[in-house]
Biopython code that builds the backbone (N, CA, C, O; Angstrom):
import numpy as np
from Bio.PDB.StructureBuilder import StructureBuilder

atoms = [
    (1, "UNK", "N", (28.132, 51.542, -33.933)),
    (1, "UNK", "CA", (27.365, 50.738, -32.987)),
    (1, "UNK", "C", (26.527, 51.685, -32.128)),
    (1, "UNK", "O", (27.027, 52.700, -31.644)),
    (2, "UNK", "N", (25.266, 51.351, -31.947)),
    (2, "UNK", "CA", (24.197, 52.031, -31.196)),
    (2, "UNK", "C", (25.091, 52.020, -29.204)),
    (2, "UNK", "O", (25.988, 51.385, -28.650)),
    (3, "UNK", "N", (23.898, 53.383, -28.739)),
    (3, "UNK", "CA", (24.712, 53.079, -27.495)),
    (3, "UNK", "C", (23.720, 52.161, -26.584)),
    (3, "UNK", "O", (22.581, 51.781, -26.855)),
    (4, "UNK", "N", (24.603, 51.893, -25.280)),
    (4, "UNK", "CA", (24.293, 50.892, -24.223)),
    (4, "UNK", "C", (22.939, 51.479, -23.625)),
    (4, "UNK", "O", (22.674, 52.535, -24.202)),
    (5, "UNK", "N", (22.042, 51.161, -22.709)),
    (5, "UNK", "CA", (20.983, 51.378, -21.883)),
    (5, "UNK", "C", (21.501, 51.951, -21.105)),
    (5, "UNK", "O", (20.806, 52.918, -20.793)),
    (6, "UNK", "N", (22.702, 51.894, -20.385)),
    (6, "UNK", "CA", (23.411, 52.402, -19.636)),
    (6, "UNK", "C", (23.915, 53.843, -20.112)),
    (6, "UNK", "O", (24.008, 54.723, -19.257)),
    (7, "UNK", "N", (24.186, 54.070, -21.204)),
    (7, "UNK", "CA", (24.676, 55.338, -21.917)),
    (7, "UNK", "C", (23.600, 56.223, -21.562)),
    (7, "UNK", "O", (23.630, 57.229, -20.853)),
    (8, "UNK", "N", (22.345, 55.509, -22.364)),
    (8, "UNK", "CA", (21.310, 56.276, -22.929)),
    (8, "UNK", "C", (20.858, 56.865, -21.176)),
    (8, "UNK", "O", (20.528, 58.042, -21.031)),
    (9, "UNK", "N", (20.902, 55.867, -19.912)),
    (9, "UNK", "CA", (20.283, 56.211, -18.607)),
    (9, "UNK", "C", (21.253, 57.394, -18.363)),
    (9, "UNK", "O", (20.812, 58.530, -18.186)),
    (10, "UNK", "N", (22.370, 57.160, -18.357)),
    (10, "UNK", "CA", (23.127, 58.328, -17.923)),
    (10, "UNK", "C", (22.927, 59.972, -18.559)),
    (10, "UNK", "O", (23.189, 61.061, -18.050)),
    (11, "UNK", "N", (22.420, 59.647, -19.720)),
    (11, "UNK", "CA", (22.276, 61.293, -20.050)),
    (11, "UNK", "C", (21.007, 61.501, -19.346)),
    (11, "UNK", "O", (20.669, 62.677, -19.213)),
    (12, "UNK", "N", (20.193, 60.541, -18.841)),
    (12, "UNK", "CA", (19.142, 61.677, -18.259)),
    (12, "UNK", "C", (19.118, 62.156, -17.135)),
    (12, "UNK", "O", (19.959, 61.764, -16.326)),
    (13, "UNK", "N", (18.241, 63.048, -16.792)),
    (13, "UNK", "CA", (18.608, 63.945, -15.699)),
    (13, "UNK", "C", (18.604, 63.372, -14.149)),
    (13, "UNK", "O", (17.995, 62.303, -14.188)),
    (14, "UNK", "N", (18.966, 63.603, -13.030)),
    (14, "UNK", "CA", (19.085, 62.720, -12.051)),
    (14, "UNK", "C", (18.138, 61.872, -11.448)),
    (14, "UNK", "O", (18.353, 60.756, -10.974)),
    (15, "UNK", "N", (16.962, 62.551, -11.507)),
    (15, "UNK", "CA", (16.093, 62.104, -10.995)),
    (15, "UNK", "C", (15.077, 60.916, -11.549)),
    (15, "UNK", "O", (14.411, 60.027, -11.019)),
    (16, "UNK", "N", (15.310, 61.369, -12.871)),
    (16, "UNK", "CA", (14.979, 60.401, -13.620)),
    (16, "UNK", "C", (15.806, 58.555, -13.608)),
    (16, "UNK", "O", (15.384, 57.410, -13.772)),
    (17, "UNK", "N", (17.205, 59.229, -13.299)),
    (17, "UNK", "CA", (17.794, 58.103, -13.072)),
    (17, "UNK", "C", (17.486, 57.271, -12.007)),
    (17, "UNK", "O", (17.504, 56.083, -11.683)),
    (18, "UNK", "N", (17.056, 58.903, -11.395)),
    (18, "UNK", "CA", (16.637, 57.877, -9.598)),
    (18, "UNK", "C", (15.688, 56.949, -9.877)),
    (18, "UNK", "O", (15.884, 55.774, -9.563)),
    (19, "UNK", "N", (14.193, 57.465, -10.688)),
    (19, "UNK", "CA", (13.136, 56.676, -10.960)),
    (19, "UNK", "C", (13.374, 55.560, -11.272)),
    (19, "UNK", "O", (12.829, 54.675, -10.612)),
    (20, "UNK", "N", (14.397, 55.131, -12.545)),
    (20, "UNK", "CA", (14.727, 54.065, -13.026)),
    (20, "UNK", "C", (14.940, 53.005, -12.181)),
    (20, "UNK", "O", (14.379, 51.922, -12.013)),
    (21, "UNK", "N", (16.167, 53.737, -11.536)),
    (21, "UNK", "CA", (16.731, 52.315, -10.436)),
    (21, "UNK", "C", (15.675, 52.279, -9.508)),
    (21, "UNK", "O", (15.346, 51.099, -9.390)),
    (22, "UNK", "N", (15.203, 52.775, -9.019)),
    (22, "UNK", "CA", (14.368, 52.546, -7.898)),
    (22, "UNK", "C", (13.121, 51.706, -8.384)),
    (22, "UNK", "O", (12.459, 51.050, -7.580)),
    (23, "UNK", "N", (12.739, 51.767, -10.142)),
    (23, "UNK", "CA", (11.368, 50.790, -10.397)),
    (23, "UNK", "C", (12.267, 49.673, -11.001)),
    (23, "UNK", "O", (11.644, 48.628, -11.189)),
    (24, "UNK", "N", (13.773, 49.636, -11.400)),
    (24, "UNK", "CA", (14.716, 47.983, -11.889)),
    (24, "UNK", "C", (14.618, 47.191, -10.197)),
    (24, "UNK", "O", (14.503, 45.974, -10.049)),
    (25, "UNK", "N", (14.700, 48.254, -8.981)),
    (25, "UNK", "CA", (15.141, 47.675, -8.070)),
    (25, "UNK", "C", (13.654, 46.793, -7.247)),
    (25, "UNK", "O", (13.760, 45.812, -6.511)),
    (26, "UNK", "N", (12.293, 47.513, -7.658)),
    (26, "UNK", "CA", (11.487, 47.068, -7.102)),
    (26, "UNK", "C", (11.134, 45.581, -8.243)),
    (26, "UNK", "O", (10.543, 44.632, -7.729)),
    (27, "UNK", "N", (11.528, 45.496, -9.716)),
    (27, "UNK", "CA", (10.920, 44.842, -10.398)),
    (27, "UNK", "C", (12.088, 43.338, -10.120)),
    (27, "UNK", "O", (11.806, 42.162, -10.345)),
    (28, "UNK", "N", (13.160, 43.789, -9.677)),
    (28, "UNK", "CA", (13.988, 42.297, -9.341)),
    (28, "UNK", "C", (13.746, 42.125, -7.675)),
    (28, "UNK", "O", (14.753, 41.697, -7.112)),
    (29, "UNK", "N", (13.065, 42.276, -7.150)),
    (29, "UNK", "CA", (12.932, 42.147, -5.667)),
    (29, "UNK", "C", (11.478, 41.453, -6.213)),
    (29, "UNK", "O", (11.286, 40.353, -5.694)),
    (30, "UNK", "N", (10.561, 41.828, -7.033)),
    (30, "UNK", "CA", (9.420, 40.886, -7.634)),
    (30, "UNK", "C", (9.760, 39.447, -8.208)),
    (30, "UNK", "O", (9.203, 38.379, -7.956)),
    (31, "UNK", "N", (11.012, 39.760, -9.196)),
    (31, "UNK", "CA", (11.165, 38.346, -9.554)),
    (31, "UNK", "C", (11.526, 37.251, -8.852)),
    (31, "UNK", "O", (11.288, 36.048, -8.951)),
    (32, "UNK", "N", (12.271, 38.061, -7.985)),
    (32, "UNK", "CA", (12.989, 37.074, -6.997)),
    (32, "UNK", "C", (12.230, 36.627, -5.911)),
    (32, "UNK", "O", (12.641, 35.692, -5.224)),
    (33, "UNK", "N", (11.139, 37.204, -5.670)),
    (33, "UNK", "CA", (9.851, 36.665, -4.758)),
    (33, "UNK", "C", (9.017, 35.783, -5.221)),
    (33, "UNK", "O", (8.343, 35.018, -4.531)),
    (34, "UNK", "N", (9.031, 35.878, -6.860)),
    (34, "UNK", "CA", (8.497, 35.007, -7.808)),
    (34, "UNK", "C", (8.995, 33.246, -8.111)),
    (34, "UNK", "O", (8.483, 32.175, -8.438)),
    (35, "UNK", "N", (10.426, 33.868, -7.720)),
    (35, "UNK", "CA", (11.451, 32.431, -8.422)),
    (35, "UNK", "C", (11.189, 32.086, -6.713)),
    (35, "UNK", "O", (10.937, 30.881, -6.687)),
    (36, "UNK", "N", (11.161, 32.423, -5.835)),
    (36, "UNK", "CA", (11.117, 31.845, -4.546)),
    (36, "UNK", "C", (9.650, 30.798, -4.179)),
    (36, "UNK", "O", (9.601, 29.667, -3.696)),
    (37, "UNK", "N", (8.403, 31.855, -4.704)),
    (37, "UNK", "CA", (7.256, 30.761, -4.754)),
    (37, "UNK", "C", (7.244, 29.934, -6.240)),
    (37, "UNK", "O", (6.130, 29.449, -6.440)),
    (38, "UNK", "N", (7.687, 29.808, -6.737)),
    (38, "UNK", "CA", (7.917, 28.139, -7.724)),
    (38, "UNK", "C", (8.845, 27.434, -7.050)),
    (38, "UNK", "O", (8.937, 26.244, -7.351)),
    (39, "UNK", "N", (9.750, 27.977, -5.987)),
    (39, "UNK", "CA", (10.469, 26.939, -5.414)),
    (39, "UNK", "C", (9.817, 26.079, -4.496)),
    (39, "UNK", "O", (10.221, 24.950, -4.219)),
    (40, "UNK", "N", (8.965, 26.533, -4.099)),
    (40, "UNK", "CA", (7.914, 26.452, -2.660)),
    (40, "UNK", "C", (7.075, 25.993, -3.498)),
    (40, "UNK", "O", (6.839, 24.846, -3.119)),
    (41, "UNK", "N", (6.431, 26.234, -4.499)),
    (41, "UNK", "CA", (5.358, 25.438, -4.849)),
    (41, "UNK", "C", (5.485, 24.159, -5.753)),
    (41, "UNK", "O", (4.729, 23.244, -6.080)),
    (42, "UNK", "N", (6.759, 24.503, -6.002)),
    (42, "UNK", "CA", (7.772, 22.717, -6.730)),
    (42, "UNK", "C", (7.749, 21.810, -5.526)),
    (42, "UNK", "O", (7.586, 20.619, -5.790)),
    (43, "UNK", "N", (7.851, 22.063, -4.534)),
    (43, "UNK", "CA", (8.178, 21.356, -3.266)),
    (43, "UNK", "C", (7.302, 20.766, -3.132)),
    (43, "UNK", "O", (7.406, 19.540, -3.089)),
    (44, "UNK", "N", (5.738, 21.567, -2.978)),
    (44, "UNK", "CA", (4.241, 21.397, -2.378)),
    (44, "UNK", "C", (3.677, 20.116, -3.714)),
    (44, "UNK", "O", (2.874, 19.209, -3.497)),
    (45, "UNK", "N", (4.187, 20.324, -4.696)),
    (45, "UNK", "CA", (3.566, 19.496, -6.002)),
    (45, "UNK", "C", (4.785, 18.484, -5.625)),
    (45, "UNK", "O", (4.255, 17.385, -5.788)),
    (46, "UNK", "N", (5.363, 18.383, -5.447)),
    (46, "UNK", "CA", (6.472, 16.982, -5.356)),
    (46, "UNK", "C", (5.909, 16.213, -3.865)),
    (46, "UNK", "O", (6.012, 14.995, -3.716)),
    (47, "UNK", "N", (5.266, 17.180, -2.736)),
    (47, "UNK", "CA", (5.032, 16.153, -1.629)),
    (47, "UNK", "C", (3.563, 15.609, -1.996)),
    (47, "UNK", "O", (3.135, 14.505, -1.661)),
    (48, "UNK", "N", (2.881, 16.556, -2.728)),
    (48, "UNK", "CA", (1.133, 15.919, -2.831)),
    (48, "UNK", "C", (1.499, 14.527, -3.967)),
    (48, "UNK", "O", (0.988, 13.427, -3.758)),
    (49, "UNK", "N", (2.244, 14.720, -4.909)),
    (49, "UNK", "CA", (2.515, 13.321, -5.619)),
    (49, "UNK", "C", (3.205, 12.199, -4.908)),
    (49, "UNK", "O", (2.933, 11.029, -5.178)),
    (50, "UNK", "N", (4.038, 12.509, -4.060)),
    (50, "UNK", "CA", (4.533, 11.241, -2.970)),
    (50, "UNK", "C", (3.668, 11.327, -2.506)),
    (50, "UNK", "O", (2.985, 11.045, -3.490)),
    (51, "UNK", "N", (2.652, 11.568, -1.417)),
    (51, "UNK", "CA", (1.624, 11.388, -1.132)),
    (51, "UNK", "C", (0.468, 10.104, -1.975)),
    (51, "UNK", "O", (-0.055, 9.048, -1.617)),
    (52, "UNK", "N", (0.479, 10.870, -3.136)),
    (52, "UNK", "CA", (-0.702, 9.887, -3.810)),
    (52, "UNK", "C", (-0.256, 8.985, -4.702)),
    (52, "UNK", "O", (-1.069, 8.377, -5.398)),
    (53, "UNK", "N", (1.178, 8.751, -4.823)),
    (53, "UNK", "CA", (1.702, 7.510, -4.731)),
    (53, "UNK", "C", (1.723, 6.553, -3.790)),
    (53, "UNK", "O", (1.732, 5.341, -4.004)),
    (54, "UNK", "N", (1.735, 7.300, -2.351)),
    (54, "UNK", "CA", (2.010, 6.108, -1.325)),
    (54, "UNK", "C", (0.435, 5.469, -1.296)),
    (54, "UNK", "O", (0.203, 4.264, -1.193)),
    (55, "UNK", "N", (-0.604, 6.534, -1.410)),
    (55, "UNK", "CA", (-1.537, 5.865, -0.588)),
    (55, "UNK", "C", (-2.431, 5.353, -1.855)),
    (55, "UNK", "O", (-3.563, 4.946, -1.597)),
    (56, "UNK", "N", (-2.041, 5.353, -3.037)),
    (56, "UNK", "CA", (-2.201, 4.507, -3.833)),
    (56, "UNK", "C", (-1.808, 3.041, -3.691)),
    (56, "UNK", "O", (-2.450, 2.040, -3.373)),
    (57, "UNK", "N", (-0.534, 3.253, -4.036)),
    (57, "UNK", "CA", (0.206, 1.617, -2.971)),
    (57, "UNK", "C", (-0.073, 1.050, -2.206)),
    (57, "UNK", "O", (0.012, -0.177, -2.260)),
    (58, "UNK", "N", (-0.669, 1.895, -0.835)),
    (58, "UNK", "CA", (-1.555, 1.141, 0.182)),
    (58, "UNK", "C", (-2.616, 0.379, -0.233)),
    (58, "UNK", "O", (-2.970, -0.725, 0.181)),
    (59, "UNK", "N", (-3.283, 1.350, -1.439)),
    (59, "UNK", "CA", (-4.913, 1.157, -1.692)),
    (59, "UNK", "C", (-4.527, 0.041, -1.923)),
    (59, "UNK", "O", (-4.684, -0.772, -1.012)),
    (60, "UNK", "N", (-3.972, -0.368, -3.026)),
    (60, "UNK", "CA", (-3.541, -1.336, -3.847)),
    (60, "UNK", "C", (-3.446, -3.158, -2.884)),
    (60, "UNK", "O", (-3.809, -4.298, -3.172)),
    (61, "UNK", "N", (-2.961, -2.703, -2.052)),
    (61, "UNK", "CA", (-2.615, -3.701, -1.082)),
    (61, "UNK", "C", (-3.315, -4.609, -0.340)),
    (61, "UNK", "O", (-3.107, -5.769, 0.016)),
    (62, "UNK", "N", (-4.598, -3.447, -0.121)),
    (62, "UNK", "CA", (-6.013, -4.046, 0.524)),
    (62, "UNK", "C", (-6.521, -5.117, -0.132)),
    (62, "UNK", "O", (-7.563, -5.642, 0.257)),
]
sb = StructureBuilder()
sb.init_structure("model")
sb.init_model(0)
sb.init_chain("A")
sb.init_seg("    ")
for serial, (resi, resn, name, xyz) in enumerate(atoms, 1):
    if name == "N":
        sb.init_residue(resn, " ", resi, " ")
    sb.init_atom(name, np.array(xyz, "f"), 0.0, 1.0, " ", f" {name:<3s}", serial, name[0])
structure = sb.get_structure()
């Protein structure tokens, strides 16, 4: 069996390791800023459609 990512990070030299974690650590601090605005912008698309449901309904009424 081939080795882990983890194997292969550990033989390299320290600094290199440093690089690694330090660009895994900036690239999940991205995603997670990412998954935060689709949460925020799921929200913003769910109130503009209640929105133009209601005032559809209104229209409707006239």
């Amino acid at each position: 069996m081939g080795s882990s990512l983890n194997d292969v990070i550990a033989l390299l030299p320290g600094d290199q390791q440093e690089q690694i974690e330090a660009r895994h650590d900036g690239l999940r601090q991205e995603v997670e800023g990412l998954r935060e605005l689709r949460q925020i912008a799921g929200k913003a698309q769910d109130e503009v459609a209640t929105r133009i449901k209601h005032q559809t309904a209104v229209g409707l009424e006239d």
